[in-house]
C-alpha positions as YAML, in Angstrom:
chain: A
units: angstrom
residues:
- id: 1
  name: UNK
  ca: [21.37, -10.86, 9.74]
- id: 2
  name: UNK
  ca: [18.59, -12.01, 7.85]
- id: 3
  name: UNK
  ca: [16.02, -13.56, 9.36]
- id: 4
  name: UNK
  ca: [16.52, -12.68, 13.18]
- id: 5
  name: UNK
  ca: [14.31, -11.01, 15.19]
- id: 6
  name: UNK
  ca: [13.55, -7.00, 14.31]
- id: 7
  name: UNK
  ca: [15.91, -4.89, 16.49]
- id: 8
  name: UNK
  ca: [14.60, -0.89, 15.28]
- id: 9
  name: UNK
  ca: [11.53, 0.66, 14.83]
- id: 10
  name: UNK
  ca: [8.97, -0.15, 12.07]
- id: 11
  name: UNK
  ca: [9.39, 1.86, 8.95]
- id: 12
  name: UNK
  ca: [7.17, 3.96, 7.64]
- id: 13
  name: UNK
  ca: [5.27, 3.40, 4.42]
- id: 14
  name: UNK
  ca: [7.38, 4.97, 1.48]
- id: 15
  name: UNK
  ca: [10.10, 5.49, 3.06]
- id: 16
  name: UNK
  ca: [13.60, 5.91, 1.44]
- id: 17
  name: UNK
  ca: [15.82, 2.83, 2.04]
- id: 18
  name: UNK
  ca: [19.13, 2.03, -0.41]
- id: 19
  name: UNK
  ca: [19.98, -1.74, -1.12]
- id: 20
  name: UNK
  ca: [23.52, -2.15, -0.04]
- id: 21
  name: UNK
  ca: [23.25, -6.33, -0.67]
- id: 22
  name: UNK
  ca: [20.79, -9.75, -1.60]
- id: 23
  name: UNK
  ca: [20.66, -12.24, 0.04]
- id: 24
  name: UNK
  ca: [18.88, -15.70, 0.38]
- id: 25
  name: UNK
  ca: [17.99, -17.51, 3.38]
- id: 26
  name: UNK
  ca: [15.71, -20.93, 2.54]
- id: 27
  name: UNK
  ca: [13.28, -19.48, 0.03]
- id: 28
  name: UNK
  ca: [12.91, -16.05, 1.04]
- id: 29
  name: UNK
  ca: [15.19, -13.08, -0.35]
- id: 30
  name: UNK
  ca: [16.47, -10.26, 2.19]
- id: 31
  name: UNK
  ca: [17.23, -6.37, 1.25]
- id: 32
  name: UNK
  ca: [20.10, -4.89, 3.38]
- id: 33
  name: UNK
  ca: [19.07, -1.46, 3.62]
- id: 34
  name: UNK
  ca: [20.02, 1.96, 5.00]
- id: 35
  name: UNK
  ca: [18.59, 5.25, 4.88]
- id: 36
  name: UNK
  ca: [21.41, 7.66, 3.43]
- id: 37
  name: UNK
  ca: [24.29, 6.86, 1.04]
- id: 38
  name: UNK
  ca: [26.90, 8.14, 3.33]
- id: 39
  name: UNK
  ca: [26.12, 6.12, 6.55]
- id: 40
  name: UNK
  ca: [25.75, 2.99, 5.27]
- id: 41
  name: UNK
  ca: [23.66, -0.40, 6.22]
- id: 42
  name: UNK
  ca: [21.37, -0.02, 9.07]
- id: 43
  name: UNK
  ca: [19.24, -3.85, 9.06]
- id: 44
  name: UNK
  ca: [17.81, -6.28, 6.86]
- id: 45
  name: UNK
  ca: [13.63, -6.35, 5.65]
- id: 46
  name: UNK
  ca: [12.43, -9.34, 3.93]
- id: 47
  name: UNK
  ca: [12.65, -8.46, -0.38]
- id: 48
  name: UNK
  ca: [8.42, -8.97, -0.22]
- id: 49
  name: UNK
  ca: [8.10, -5.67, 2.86]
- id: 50
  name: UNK
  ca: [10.31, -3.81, -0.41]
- id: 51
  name: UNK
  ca: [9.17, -1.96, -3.37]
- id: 52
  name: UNK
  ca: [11.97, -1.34, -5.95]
- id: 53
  name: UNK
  ca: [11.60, 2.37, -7.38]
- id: 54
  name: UNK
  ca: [14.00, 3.02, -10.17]
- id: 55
  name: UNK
  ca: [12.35, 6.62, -10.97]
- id: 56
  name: UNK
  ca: [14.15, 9.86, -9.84]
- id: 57
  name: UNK
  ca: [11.29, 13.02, -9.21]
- id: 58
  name: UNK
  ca: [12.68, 16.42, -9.09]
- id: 59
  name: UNK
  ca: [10.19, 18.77, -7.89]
- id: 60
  name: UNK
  ca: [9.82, 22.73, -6.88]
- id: 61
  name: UNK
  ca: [7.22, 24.24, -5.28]
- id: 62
  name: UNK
  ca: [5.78, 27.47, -7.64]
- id: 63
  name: UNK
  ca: [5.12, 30.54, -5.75]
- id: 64
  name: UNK
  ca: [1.35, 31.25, -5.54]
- id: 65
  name: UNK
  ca: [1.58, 34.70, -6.54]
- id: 66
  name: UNK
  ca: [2.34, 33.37, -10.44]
- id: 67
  name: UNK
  ca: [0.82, 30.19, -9.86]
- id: 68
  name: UNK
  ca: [-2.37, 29.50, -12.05]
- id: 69
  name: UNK
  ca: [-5.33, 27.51, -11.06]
- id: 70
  name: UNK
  ca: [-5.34, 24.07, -12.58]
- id: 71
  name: UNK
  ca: [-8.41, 21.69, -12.54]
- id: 72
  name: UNK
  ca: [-7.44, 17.81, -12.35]
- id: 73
  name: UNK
  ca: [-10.57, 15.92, -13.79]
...
């Protein structure tokens, strides 16, 4: 429940999490959170340890062979 004592592991930075629920507790906001669709909640984080990211990236790696150089300034 929000607000009680961490029970897991710290998480590391940038890692996935979905938002099952919100809730408030006094004046701070708490993310119930899991790390896969399928299995569900796994804890609570406080809403300011959260970062929302509403972008989806879909990336490939190009094989080297036809890969050209590219120079980032």
């Amino acid at each position: 429940m929000p607000g009680q004592a961490a029970k897991g592991a710290e998480l590391p930075p940038l890692s996935v999490r979905y938002v099952y629920a919100r809730q408030r507790k006094g004046e701070q906001e708490w993310l119930e959170v899991g790390g896969a669709v399928r299995d569900g909640a796994e804890g609570w984080l406080p809403a300011t340890a959260a970062m929302d990211w509403r972008q989806t990236l879909t990336v490939a790696f190009a094989r080297r062979q036809s890969a050209t150089r590219v120079v980032f300034p």
